[in-house]
C-alpha positions in Angstrom: 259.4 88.4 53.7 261.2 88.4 56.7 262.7 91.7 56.0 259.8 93.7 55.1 257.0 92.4 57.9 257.8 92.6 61.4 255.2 90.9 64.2 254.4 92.8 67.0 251.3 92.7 70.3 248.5 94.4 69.6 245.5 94.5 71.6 242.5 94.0 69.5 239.2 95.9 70.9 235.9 95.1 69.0 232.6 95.2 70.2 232.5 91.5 71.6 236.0 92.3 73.6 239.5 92.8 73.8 242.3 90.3 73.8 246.1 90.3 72.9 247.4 89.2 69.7 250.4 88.9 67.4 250.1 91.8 64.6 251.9 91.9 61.1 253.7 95.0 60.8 255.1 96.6 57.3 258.8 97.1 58.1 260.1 100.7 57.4 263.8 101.2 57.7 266.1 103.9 56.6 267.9 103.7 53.0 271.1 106.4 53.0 271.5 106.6 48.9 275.4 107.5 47.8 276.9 108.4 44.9 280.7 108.2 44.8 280.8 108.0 48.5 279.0 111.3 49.0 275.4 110.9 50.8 273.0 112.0 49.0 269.6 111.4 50.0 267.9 109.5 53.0 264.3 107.9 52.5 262.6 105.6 54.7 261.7 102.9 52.9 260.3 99.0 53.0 263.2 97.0 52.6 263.6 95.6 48.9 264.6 95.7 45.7 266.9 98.8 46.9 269.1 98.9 43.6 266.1 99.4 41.6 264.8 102.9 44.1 268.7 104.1 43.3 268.0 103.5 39.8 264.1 105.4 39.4 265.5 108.1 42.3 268.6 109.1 40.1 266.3 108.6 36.5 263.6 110.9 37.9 265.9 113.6 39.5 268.1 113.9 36.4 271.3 112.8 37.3 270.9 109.3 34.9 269.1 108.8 31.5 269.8 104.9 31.5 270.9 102.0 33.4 274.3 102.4 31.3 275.1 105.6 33.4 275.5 103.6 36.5 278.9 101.5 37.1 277.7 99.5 40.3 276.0 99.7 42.8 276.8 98.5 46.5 275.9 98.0 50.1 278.6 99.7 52.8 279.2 100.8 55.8 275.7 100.2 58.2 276.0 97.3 60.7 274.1 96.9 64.0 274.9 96.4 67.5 276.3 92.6 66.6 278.1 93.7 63.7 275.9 92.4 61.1 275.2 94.7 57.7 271.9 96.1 57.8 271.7 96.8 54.0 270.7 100.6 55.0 273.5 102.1 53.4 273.7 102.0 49.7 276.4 103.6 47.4 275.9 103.9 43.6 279.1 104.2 41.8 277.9 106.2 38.4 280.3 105.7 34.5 283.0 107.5 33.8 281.5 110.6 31.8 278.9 110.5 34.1 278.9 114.2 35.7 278.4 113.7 39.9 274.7 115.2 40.7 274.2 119.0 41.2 274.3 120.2 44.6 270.9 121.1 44.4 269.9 117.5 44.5 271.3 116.7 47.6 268.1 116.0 50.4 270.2 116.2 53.4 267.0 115.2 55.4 264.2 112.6 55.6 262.3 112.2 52.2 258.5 111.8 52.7 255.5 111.8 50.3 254.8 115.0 50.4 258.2 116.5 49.9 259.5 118.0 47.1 259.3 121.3 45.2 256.3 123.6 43.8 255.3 126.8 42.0 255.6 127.8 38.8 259.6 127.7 39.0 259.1 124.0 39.6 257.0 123.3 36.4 259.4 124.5 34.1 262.4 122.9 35.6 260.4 119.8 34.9 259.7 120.0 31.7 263.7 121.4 31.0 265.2 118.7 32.6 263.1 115.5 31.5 264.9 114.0 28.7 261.6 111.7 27.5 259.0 114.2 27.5 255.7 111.9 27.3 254.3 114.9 24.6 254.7 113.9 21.6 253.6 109.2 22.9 250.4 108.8 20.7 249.7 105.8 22.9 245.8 105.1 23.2 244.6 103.1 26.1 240.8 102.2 26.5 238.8 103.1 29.5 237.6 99.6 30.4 241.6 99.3 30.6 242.4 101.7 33.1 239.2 100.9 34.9 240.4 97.5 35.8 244.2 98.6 36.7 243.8 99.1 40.4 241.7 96.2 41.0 244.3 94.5 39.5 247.4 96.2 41.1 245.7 95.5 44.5 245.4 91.8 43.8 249.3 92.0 43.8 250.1 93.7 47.2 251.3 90.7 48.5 252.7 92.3 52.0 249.7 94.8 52.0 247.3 91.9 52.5 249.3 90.7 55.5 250.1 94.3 56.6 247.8 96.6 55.6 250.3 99.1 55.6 251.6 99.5 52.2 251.4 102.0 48.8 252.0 100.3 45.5 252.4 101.2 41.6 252.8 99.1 38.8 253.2 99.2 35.3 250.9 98.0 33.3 251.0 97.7 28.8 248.7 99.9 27.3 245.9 96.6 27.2 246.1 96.2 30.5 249.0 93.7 30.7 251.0 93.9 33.9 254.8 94.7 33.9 255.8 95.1 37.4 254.2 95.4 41.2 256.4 97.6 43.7 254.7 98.2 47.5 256.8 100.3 49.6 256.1 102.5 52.8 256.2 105.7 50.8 254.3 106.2 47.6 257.2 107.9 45.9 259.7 104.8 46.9 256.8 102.6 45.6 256.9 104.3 42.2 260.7 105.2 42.0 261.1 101.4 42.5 259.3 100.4 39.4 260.7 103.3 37.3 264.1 101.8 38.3 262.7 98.3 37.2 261.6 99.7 33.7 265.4 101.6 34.0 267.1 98.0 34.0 264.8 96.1 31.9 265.6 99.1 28.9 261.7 100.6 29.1 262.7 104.1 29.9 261.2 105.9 27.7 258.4 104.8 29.1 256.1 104.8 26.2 253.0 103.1 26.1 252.8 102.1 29.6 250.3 103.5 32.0 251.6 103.6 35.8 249.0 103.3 38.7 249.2 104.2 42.1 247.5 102.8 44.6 246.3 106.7 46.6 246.4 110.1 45.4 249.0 111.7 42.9 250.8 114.3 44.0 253.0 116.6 42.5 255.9 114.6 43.1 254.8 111.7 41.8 253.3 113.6 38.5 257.4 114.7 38.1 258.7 111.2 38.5 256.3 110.0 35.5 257.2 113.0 33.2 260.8 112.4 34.2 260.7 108.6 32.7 258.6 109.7 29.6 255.2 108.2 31.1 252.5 108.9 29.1 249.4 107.8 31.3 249.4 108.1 35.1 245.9 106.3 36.8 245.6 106.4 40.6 242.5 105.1 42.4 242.6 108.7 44.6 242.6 112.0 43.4 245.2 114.5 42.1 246.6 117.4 43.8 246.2 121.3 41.4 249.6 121.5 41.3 250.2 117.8 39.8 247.0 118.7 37.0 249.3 121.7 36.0 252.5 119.4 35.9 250.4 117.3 33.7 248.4 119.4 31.2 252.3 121.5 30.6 254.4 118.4 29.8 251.7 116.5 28.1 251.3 113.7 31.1 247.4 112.2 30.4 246.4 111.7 34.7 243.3 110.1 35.9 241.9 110.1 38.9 239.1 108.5 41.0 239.2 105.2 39.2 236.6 103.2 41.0 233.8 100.6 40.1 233.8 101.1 36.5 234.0 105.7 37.0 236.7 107.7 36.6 238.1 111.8 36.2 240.1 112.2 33.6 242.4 115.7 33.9 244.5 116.4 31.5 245.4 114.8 27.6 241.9 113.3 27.4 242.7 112.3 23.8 244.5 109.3 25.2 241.5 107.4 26.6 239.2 105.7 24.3 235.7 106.5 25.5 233.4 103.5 25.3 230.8 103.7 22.1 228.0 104.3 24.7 229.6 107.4 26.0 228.8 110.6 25.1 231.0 113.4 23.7 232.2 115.2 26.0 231.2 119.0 26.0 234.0 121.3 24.3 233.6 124.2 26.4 232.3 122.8 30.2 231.7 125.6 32.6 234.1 125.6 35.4 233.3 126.7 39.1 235.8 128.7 40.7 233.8 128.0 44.6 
């Protein structure tokens, strides 16, 4: 881990005190992303698994459909004051036939969690540019599944537990097996990293896996689902309105609030399979508008 957690002096206050004290620090660190040697994108990201954030970055903003679509993929040109390669700098080299990304995807700035498009222009450029719209996935996953998923996912944030610091997703089998465990600095890096995972391992389309995240699900992170042909999204936090709308349109079933056995469920409600106890739901509930 020596890449991704850094040490650093804290001092501690409590109520009994303060004293100094080594800390464990989550590393974040810019990652320039290339393709063809033309930048494309900087994120700041936890250092890791790099190749697959290329892979679920260029899957989720349409440039790539499959891991075939990308020749190679390598680190260049970033070295520190000693000369040594920081791995900051990575340039993805995409098949011939491939056609070089729009200019429209170009980010010449800082990706963060909360970047990215909206309005109702951004909706249907989703739903016309995913290739594996999750519509049509007649996946079915139980609710005691999805209730356990981010107990589960959080028993895997290995640096998180030293750190504290950390997002995470995973992808998890429709009962409840787990795929893969990302953690990352930024929610979206954490997710792109397992789409690029599920890219590699041929598992895009992404049907019948449910992907959790470990905080709220913003619209961004609604697109990068419906972009891989996810059918379930669960996140222990809650959706943003804009993400719901994402959801309902392209046939995306999103949960929310999943905590101690409770959870919202927002859109495609036909996917969960309600416990025998529970009661039918009511067809027409009123809705407040305060």
């Amino acid at each position: 881990m020596g890449r991704l957690i850094a040490r650093r002096p804290v001092l501690r206050v409590t109520a009994k005190g303060a004293v100094r004290r080594p800390d464990s620090i989550a590393v974040e660190e810019p990652l320039e992303l290339r393709v063809g040697g033309r930048a494309l994108a900087v994120t700041m990201r936890t250092p890791g698994h790099d190749v697959e954030l290329a892979h679920g970055f260029l899957l989720t903003e349409g440039v790539i459909g499959s891991a075939a679509d990308i020749r190679d993929a390598r680190y260049c040109d970033s070295v520190d004051d000693e000369g040594r390669n920081t791995y900051n700098v990575l340039d993805v080299g995409l098949a011939p036939g491939v056609p070089t990304p729009d200019p429209g995807v170009e980010r010449n700035f800082y990706t963060t969690s909360s970047c990215g498009v909206c309005g109702k222009a951004s909706l249907d450029a989703v739903r016309l540019r995913s290739r594996y719209s999750p519509d049509a996935d007649e996946t079915r996953v139980a609710a005691e599944v999805l209730a356990d998923l981010p107990d589960e996912l959080r028993r895997r944030q290995q640096v998180f537990d030293r750190t504290g610091g950390l997002h995470a997703a995973g992808l998890f089998s429709a009962t409840g097996e787990l795929l893969v465990v990302r953690e990352d600095v930024g929610r979206h890096n954490a997710v792109d990293k397992v789409l690029g995972w599920a890219l590699l391992q041929g598992r895009v389309p992404a049907s019948g896996l449910v992907l959790t995240v470990s905080g709220r699900t913003s619209f961004e992170l609604a697109q990068k689902a419906v972009m891989a042909g996810v059918p379930v999204i669960a996140a222990v936090s809650a959706p943003s309105s804009l993400a719901i709308e994402l959801a309902e349109e392209c046939g995306l079933t999103m949960v929310g609030f999943i905590r101690n056995g409770s959870m919202n469920i927002y859109t495609h409600s036909e996917r969960v399979l309600l416990p025998e106890s529970a009661p039918e739901p009511a067809r027409n509930p009123v809705l407040s508008t305060s």
